[in-house]
C-alpha positions in Angstrom: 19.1 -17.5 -18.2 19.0 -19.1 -14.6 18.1 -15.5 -13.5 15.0 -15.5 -16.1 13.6 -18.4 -15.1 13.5 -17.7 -11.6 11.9 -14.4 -12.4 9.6 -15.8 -14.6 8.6 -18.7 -11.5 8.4 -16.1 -8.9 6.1 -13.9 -11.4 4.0 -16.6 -11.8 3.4 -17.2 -7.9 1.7 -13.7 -8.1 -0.7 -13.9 -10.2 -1.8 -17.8 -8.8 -5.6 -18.4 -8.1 -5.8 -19.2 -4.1 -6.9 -23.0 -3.9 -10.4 -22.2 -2.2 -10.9 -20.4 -5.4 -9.6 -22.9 -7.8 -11.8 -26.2 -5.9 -15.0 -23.4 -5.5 -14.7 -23.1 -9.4 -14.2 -26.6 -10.5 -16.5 -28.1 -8.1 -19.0 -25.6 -6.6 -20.0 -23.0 -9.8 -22.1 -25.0 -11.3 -24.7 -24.3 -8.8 -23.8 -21.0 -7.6 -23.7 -18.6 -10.9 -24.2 -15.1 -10.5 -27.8 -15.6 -11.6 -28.3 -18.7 -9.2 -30.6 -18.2 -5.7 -27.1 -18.6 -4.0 -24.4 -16.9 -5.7 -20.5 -16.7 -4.6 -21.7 -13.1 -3.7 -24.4 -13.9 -1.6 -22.1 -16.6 -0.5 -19.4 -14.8 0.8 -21.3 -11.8 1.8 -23.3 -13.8 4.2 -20.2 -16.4 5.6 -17.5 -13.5 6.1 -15.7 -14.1 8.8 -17.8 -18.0 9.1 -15.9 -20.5 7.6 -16.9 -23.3 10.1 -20.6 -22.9 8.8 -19.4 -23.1 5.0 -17.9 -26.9 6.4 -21.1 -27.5 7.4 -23.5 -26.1 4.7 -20.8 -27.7 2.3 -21.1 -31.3 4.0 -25.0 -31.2 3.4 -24.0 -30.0 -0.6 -25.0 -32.5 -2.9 -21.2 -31.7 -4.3 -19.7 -30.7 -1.9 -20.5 -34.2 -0.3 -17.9 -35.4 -2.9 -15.1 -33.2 -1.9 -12.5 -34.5 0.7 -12.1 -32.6 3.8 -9.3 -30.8 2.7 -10.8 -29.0 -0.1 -13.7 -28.5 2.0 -11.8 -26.3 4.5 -10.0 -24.8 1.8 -13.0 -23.3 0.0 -14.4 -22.6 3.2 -12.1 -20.6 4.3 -12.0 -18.6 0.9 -15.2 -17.7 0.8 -15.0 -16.6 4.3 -12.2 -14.7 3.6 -9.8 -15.8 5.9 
């Protein structure tokens, strides 16, 4: 049983959402949807490699202004893909 659970748990790790993903959906979707003038596509495709400049564009977000510093550089550095 102690053998299942741990399977189970490690399992579980796997297929976890990174936390950049997880902030950018509850707190930055709402404004970039696929059909938005700045989708996550667009978003990514243009900050790859940049997450110093998501900080920044993010700082001057109207919701992203709400967002602590932590989940800040934790979306940024999703969507930069590092």
């Amino acid at each position: 049983m102690k053998g299942l659970l741990v399977y189970v748990f490690l399992l579980s790790i796997g297929f976890a959402k990174p936390e950049g993903q997880v902030v950018f959906e509850n707190s930055c979707l709402r404004c970039h949807q696929p059909d938005s003038k700045k989708p996550l596509s667009y978003l990514q495709k243009k900050y790859k490699g940049k997450a110093q400049e998501v900080v920044e564009l993010a700082k001057r977000c109207p919701w992203g202004r709400g967002l602590s510093d932590l989940e800040i550089e934790l979306v940024s550095r999703w969507i930069a893909g590092d």
